[in-house]
CHARMM internal coordinates of N, CA and C (Angstrom, degrees):
IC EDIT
DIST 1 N 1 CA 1.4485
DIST 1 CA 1 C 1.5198
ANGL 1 N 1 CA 1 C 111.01
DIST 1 C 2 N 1.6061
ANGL 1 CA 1 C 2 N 108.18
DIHE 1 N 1 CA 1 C 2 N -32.01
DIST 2 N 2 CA 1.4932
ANGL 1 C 2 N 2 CA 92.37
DIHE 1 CA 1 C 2 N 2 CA 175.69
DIST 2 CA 2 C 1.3885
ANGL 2 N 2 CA 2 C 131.09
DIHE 1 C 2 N 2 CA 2 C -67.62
DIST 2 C 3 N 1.3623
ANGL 2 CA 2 C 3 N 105.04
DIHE 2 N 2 CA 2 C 3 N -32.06
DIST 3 N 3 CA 1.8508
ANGL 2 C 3 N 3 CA 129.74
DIHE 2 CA 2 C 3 N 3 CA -179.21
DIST 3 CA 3 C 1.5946
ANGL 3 N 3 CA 3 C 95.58
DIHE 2 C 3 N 3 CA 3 C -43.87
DIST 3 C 4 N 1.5736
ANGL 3 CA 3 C 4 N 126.26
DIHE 3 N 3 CA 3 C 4 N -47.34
DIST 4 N 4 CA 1.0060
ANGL 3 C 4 N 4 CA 137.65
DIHE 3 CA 3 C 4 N 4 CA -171.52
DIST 4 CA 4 C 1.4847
ANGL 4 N 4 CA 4 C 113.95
DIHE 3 C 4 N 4 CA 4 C -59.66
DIST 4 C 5 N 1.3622
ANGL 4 CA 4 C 5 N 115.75
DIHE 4 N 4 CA 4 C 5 N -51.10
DIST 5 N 5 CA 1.3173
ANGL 4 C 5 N 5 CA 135.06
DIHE 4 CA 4 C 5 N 5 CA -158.62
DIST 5 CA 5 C 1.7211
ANGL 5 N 5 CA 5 C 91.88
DIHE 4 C 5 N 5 CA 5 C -78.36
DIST 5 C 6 N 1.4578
ANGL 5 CA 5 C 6 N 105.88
DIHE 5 N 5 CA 5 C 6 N -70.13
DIST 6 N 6 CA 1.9385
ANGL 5 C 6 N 6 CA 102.12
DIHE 5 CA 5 C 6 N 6 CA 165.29
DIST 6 CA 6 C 1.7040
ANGL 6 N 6 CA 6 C 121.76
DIHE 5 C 6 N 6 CA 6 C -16.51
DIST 6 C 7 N 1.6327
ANGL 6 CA 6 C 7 N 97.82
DIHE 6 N 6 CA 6 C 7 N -62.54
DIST 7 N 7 CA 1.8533
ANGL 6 C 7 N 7 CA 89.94
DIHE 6 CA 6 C 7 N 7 CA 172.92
DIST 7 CA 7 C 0.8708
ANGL 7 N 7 CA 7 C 132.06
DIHE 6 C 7 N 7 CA 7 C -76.34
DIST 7 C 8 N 1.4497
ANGL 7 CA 7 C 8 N 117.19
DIHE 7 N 7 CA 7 C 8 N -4.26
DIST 8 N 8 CA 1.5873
ANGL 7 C 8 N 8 CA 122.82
DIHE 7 CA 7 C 8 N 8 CA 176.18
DIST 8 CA 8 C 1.4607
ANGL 8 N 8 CA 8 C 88.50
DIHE 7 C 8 N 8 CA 8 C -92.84
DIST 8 C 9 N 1.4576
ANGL 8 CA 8 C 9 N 155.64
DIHE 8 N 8 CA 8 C 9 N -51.20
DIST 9 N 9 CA 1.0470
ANGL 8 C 9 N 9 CA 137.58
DIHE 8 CA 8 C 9 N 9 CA 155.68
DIST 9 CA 9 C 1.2716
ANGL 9 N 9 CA 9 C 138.55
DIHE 8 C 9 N 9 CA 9 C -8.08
DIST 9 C 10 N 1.5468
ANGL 9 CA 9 C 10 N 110.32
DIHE 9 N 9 CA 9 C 10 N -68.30
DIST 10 N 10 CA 1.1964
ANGL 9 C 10 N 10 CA 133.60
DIHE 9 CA 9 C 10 N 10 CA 146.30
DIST 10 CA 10 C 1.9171
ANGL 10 N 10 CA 10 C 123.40
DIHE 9 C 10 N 10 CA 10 C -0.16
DIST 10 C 11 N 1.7068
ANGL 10 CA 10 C 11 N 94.77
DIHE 10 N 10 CA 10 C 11 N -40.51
DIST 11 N 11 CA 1.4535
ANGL 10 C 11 N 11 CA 93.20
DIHE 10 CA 10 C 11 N 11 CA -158.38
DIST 11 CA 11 C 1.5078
ANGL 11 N 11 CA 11 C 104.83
DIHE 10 C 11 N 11 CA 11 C -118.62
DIST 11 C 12 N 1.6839
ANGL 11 CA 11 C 12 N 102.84
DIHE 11 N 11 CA 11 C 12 N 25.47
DIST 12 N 12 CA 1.7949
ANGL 11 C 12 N 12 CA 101.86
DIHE 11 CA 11 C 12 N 12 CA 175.31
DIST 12 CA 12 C 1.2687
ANGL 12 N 12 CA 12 C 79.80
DIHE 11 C 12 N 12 CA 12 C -86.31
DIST 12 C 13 N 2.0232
ANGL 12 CA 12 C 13 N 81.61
DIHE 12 N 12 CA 12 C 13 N 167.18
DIST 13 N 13 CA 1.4302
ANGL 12 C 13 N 13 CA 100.80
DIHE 12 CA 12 C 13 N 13 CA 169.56
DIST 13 CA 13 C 1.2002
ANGL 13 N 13 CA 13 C 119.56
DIHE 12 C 13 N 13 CA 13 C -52.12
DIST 13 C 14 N 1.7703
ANGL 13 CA 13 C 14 N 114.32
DIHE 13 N 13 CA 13 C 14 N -58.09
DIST 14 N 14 CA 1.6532
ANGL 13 C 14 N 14 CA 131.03
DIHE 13 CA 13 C 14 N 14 CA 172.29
DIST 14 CA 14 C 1.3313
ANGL 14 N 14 CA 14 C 110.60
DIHE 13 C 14 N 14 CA 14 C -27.36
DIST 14 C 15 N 1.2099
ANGL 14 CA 14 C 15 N 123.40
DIHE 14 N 14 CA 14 C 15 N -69.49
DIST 15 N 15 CA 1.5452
ANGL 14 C 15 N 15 CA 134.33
DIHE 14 CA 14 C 15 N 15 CA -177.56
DIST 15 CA 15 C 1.7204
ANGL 15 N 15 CA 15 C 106.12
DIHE 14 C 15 N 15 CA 15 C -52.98
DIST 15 C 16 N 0.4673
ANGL 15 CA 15 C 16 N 137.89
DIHE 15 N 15 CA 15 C 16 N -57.06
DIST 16 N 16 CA 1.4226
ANGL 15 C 16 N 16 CA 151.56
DIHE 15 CA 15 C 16 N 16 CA 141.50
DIST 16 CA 16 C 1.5944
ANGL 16 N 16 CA 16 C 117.59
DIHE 15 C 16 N 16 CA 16 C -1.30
DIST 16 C 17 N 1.3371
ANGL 16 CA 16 C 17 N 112.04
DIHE 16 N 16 CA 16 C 17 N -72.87
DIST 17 N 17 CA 1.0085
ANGL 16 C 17 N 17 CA 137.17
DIHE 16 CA 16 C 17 N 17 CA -149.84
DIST 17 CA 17 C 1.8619
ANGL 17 N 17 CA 17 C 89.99
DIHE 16 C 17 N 17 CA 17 C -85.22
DIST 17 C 18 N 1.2412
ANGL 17 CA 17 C 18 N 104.90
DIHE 17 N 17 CA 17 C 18 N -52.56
DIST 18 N 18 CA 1.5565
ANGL 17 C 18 N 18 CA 110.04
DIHE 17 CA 17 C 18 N 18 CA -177.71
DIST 18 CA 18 C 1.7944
ANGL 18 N 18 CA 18 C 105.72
DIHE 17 C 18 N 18 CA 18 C -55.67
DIST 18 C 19 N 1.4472
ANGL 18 CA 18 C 19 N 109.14
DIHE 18 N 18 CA 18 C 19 N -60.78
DIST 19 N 19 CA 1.6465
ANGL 18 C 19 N 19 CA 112.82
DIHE 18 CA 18 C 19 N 19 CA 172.89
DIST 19 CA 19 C 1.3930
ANGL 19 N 19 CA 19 C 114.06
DIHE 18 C 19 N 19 CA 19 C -33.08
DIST 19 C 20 N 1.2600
ANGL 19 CA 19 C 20 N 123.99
DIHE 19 N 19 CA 19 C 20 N -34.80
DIST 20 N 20 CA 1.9670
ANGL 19 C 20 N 20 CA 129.10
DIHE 19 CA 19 C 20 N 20 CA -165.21
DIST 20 CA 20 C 1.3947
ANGL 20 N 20 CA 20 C 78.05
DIHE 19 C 20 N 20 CA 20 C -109.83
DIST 20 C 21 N 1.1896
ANGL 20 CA 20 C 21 N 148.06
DIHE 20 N 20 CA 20 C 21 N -8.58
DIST 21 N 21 CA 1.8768
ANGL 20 C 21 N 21 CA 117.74
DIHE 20 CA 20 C 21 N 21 CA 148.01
DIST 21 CA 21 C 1.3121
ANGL 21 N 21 CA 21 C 126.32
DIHE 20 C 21 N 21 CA 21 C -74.12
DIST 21 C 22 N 1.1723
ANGL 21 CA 21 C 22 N 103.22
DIHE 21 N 21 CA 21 C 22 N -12.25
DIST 22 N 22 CA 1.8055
ANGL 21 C 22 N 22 CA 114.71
DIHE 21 CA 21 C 22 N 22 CA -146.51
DIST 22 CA 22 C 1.3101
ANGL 22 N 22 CA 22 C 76.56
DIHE 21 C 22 N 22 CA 22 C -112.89
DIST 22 C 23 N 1.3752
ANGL 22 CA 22 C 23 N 159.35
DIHE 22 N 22 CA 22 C 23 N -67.07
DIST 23 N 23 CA 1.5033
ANGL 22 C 23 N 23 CA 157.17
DIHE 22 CA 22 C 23 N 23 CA -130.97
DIST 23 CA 23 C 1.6775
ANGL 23 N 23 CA 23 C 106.73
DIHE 22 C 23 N 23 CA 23 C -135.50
DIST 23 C 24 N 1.4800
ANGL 23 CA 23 C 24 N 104.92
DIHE 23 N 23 CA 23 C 24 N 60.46
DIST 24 N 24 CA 1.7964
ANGL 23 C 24 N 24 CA 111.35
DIHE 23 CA 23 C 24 N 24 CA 165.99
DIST 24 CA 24 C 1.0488
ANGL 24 N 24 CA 24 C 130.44
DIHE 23 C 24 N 24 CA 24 C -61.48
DIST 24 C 25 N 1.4632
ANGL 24 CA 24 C 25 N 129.40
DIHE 24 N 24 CA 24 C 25 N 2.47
DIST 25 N 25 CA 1.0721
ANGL 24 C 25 N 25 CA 129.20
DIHE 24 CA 24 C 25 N 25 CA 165.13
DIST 25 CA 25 C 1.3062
ANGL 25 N 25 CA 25 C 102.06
DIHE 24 C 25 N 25 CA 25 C -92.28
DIST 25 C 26 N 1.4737
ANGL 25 CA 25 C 26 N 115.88
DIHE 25 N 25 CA 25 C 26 N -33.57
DIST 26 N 26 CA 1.7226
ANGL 25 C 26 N 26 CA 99.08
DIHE 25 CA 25 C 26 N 26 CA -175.72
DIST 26 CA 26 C 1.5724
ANGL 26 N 26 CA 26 C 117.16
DIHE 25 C 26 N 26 CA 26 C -75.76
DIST 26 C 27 N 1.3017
ANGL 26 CA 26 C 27 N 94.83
DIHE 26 N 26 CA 26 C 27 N -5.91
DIST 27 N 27 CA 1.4226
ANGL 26 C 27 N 27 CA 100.97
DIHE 26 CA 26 C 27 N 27 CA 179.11
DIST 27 CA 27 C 0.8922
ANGL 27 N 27 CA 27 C 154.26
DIHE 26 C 27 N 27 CA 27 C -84.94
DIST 27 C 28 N 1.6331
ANGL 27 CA 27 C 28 N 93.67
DIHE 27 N 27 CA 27 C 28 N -12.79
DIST 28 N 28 CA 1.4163
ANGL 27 C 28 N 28 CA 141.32
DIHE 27 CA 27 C 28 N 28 CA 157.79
DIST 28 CA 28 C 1.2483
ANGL 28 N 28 CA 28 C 123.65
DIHE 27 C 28 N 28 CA 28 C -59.41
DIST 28 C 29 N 1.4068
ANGL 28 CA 28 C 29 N 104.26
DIHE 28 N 28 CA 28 C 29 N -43.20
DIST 29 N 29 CA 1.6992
ANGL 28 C 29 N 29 CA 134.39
DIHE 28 CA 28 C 29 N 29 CA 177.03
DIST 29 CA 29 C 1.3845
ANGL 29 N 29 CA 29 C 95.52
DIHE 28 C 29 N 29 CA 29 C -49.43
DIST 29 C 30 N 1.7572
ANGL 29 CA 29 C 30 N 92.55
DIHE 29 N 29 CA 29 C 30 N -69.27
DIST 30 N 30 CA 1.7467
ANGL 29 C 30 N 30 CA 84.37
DIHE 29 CA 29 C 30 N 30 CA -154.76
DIST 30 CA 30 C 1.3550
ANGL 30 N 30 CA 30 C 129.50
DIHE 29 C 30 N 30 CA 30 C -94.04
DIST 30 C 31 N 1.7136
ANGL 30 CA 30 C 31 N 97.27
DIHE 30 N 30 CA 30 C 31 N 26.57
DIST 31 N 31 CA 1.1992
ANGL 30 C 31 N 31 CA 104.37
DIHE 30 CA 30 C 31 N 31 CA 168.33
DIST 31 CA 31 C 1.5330
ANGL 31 N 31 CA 31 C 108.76
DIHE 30 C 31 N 31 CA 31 C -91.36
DIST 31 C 32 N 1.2570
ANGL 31 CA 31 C 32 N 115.37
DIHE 31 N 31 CA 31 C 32 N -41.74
DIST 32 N 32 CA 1.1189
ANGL 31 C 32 N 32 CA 105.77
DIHE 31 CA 31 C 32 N 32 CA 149.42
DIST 32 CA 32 C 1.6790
ANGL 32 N 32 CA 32 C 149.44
DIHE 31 C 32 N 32 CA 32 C -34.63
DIST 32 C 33 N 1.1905
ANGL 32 CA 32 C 33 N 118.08
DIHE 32 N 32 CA 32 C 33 N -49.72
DIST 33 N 33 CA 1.7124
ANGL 32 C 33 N 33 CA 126.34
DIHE 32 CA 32 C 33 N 33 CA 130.10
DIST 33 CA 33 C 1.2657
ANGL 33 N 33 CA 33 C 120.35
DIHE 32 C 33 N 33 CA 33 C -26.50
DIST 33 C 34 N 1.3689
ANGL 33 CA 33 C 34 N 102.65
DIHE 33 N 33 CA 33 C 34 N -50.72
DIST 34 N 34 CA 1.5201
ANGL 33 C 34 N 34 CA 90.24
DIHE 33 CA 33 C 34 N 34 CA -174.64
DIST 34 CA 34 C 1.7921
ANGL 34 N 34 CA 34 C 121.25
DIHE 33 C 34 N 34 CA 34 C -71.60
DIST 34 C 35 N 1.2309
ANGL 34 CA 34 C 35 N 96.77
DIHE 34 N 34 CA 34 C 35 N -35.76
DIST 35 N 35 CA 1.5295
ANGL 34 C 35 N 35 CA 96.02
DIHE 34 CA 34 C 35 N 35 CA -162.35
DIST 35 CA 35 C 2.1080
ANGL 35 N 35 CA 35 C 88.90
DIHE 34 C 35 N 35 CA 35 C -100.55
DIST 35 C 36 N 1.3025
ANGL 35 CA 35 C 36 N 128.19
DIHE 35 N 35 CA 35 C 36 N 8.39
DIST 36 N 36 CA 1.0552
ANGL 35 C 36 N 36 CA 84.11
DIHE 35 CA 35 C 36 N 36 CA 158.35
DIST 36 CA 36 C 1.6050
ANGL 36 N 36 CA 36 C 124.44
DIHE 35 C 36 N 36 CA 36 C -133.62
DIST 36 C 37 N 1.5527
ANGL 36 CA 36 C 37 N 101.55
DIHE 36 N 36 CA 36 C 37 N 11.49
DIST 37 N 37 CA 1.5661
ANGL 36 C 37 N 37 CA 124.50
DIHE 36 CA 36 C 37 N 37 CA 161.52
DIST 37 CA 37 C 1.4722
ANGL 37 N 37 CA 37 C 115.03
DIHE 36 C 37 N 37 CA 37 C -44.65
DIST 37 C 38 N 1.1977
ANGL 37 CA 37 C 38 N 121.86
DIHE 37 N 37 CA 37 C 38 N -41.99
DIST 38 N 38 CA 1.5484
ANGL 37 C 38 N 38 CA 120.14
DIHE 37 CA 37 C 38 N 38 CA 175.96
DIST 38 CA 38 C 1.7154
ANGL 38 N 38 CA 38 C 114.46
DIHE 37 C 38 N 38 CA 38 C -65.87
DIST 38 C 39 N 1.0106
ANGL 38 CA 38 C 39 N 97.79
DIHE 38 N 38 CA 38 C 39 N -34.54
DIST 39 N 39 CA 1.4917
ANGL 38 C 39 N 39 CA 133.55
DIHE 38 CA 38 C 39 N 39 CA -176.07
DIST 39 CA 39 C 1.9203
ANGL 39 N 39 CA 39 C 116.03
DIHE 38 C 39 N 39 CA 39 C -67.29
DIST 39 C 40 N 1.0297
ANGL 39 CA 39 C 40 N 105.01
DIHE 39 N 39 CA 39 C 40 N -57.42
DIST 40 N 40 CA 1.5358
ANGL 39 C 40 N 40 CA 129.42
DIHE 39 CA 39 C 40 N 40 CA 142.37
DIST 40 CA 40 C 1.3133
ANGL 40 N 40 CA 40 C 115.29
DIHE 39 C 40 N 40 CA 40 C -57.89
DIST 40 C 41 N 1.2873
ANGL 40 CA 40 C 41 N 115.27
DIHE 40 N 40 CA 40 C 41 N -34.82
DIST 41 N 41 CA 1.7285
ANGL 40 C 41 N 41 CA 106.09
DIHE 40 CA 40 C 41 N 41 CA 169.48
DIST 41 CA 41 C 1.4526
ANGL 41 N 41 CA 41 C 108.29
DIHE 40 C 41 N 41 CA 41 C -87.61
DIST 41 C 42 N 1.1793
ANGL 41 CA 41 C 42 N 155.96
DIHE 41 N 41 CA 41 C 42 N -4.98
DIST 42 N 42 CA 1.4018
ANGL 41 C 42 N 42 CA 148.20
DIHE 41 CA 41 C 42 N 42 CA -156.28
DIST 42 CA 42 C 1.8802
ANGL 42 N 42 CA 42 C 82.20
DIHE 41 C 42 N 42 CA 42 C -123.22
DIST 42 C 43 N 1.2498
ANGL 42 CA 42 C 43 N 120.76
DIHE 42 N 42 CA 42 C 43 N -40.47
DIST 43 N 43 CA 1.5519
ANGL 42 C 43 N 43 CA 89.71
DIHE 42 CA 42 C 43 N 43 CA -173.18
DIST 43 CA 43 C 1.8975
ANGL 43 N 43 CA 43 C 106.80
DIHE 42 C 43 N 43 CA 43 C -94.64
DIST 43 C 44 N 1.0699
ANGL 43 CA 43 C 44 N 121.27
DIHE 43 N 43 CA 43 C 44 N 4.45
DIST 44 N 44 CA 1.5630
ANGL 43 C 44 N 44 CA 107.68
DIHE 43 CA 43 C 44 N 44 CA 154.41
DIST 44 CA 44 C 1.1657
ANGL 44 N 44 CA 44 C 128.88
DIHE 43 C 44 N 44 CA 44 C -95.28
DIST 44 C 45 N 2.1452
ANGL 44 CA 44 C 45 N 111.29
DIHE 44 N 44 CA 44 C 45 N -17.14
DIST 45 N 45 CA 1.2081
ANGL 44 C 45 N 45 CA 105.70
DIHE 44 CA 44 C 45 N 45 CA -158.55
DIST 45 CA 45 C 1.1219
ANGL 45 N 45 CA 45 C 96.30
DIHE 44 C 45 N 45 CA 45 C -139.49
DIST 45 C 46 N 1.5294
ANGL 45 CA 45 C 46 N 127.84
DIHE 45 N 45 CA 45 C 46 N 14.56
DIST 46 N 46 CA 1.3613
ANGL 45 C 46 N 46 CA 105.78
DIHE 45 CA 45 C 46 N 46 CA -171.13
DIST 46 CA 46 C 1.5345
ANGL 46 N 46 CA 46 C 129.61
DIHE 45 C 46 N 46 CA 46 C 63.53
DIST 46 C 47 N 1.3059
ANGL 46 CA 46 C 47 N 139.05
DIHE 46 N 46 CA 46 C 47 N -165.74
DIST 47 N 47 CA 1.5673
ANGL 46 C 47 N 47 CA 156.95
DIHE 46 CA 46 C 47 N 47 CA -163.92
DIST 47 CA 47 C 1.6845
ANGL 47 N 47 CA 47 C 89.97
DIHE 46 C 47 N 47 CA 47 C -55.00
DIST 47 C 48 N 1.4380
ANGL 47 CA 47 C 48 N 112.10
DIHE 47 N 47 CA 47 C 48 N -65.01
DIST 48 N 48 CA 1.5558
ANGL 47 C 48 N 48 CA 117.80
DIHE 47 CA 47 C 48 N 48 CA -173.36
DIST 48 CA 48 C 1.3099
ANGL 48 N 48 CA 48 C 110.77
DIHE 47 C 48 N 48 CA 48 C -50.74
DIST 48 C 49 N 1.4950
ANGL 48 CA 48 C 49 N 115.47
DIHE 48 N 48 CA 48 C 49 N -44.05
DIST 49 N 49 CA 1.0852
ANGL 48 C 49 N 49 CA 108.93
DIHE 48 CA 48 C 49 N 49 CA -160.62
DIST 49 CA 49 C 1.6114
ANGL 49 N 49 CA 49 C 113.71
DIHE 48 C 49 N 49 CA 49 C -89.32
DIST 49 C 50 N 1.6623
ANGL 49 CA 49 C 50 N 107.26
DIHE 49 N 49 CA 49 C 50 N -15.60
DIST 50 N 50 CA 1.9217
ANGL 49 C 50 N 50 CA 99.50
DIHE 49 CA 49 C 50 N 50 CA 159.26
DIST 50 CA 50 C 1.9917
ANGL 50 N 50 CA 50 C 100.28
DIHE 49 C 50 N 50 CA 50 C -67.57
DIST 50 C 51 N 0.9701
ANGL 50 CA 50 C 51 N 133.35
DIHE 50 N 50 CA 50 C 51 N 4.33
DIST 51 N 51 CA 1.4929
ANGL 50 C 51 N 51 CA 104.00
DIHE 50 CA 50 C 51 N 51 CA -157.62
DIST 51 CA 51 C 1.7616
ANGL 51 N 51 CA 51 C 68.86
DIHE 50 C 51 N 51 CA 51 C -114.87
DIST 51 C 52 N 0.7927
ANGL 51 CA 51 C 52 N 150.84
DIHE 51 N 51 CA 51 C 52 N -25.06
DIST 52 N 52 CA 1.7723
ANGL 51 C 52 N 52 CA 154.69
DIHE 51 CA 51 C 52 N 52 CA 177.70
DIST 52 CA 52 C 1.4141
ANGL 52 N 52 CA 52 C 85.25
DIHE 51 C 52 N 52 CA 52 C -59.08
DIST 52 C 53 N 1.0296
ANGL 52 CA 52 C 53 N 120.68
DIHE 52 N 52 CA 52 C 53 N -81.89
DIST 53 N 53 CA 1.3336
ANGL 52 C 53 N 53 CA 126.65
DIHE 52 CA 52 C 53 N 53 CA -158.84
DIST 53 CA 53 C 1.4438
ANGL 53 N 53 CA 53 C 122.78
DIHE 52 C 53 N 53 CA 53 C -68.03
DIST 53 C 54 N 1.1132
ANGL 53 CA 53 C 54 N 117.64
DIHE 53 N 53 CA 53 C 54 N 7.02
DIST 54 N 54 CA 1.8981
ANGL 53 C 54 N 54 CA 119.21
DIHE 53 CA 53 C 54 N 54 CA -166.78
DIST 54 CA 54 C 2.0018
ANGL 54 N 54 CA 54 C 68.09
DIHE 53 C 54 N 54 CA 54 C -121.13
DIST 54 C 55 N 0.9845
ANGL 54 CA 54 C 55 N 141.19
DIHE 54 N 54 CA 54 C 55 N -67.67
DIST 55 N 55 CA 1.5476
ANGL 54 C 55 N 55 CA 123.75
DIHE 54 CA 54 C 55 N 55 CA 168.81
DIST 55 CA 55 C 1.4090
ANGL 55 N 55 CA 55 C 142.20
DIHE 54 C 55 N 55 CA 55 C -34.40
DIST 55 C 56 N 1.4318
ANGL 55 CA 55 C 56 N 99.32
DIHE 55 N 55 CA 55 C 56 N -39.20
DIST 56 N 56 CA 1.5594
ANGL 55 C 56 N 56 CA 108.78
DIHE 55 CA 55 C 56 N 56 CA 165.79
DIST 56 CA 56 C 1.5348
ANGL 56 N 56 CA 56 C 126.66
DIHE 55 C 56 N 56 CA 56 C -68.97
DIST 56 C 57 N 2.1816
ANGL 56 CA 56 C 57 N 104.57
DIHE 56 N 56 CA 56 C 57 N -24.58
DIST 57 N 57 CA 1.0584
ANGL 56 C 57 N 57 CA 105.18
DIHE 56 CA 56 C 57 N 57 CA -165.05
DIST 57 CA 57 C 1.8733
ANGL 57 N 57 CA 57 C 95.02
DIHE 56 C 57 N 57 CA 57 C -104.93
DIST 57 C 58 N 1.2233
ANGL 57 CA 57 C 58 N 94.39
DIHE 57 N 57 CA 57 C 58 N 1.55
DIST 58 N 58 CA 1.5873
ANGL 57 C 58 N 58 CA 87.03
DIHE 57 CA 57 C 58 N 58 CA 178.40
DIST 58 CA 58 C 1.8001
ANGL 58 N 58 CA 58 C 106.29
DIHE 57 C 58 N 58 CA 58 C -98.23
DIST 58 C 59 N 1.1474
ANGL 58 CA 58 C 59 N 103.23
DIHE 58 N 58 CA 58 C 59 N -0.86
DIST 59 N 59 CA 1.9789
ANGL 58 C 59 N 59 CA 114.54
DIHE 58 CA 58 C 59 N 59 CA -162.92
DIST 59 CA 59 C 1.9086
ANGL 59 N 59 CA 59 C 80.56
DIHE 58 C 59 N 59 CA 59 C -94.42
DIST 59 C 60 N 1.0078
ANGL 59 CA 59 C 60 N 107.56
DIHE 59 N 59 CA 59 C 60 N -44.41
DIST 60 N 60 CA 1.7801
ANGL 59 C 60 N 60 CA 111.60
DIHE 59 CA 59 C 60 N 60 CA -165.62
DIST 60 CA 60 C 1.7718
ANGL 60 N 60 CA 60 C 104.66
DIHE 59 C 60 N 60 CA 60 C -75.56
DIST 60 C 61 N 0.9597
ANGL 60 CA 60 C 61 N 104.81
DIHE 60 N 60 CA 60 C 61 N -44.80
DIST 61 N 61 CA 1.4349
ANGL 60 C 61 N 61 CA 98.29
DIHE 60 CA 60 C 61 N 61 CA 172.26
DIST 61 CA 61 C 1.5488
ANGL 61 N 61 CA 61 C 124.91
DIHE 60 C 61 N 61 CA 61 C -70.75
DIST 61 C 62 N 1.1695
ANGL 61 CA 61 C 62 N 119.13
DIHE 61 N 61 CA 61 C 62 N -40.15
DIST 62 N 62 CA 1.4080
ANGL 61 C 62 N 62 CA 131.27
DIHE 61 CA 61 C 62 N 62 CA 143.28
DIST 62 CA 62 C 1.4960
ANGL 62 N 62 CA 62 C 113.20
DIHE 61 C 62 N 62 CA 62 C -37.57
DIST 62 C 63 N 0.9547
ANGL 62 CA 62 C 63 N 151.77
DIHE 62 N 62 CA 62 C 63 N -71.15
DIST 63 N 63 CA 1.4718
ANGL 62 C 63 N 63 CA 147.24
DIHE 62 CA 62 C 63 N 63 CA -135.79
DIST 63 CA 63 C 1.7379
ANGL 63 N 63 CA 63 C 101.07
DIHE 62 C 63 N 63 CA 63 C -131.34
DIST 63 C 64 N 1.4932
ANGL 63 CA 63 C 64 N 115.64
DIHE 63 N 63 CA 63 C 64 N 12.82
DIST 64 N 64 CA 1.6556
ANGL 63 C 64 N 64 CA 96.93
DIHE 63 CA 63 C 64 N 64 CA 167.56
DIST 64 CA 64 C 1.1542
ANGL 64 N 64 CA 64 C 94.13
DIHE 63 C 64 N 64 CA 64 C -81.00
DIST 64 C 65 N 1.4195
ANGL 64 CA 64 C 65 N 141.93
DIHE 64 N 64 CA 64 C 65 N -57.70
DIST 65 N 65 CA 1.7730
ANGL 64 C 65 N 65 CA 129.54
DIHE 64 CA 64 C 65 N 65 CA -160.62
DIST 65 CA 65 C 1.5315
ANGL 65 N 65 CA 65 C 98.95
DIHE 64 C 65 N 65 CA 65 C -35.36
DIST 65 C 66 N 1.5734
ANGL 65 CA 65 C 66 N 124.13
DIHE 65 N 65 CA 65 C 66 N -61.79
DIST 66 N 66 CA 1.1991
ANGL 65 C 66 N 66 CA 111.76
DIHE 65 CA 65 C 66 N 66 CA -159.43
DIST 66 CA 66 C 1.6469
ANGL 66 N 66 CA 66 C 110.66
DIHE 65 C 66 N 66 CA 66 C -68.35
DIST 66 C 67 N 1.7546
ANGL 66 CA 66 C 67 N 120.81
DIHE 66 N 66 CA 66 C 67 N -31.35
DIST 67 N 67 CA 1.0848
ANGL 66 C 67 N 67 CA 125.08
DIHE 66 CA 66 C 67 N 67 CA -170.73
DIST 67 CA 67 C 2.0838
ANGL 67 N 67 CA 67 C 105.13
DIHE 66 C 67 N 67 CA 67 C -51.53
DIST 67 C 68 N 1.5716
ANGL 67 CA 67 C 68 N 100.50
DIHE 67 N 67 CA 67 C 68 N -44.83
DIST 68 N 68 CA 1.3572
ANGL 67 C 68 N 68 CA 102.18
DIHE 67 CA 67 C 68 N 68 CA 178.76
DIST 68 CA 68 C 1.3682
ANGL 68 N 68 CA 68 C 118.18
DIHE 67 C 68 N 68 CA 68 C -67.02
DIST 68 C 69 N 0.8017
ANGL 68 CA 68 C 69 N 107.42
DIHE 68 N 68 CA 68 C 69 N -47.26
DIST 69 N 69 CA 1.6937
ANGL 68 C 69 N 69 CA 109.59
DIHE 68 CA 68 C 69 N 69 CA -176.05
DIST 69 CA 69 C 1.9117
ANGL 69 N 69 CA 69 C 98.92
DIHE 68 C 69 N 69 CA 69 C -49.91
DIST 69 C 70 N 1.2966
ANGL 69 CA 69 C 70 N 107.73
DIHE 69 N 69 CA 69 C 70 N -53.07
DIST 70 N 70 CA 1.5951
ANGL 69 C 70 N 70 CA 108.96
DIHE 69 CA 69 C 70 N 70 CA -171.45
DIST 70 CA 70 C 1.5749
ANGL 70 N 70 CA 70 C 91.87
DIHE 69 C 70 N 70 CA 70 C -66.08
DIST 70 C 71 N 1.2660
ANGL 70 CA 70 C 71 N 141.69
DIHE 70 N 70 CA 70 C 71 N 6.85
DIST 71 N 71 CA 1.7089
ANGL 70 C 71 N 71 CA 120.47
DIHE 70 CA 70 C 71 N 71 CA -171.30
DIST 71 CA 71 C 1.3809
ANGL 71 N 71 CA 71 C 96.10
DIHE 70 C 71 N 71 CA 71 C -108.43
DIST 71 C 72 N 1.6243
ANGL 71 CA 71 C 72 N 114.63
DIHE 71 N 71 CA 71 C 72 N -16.96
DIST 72 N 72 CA 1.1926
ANGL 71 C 72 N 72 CA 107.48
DIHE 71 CA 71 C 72 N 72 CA -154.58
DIST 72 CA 72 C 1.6104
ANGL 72 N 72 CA 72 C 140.28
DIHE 71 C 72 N 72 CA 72 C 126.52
DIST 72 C 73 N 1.5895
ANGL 72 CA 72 C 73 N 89.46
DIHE 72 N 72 CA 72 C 73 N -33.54
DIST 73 N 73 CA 1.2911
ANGL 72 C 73 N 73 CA 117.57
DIHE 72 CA 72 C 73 N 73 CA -142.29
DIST 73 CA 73 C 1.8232
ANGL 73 N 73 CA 73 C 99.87
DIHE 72 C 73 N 73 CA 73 C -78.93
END
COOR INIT
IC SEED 1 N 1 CA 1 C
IC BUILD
């Protein structure tokens, strides 16, 4: 039950916020993701494809803390 409670942890802001202090290189990354996934979506897909991509880059920033923790990392 705790393993459980950890990944739901995982996805406060707080928890969150501490992981992108602690790991600046990844943070770097996904700022990068962030600002250029929409960007990547408007030149393959057009209108749809910024609204793909402002989702993909908001799903990735959201869920790397937990993705790392489950790698190991």
């Amino acid at each position: 039950m705790s393993d459980r409670s950890d990944s739901i942890g995982s996805f406060s802001t707080e928890s969150r916020r501490i992981f992108y202090e602690d790991h600046r290189s990844l943070t770097l990354f996904m700022l990068l993701i962030v600002f250029m996934a929409p960007f990547a979506g408007l030149y393959v897909a057009g209108l749809l494809g910024v609204v793909v991509g402002v989702l993909v880059s908001a799903a990735a920033y959201v869920l790397t803390p937990g993705l790392w923790k489950w790698l190991g990392g």
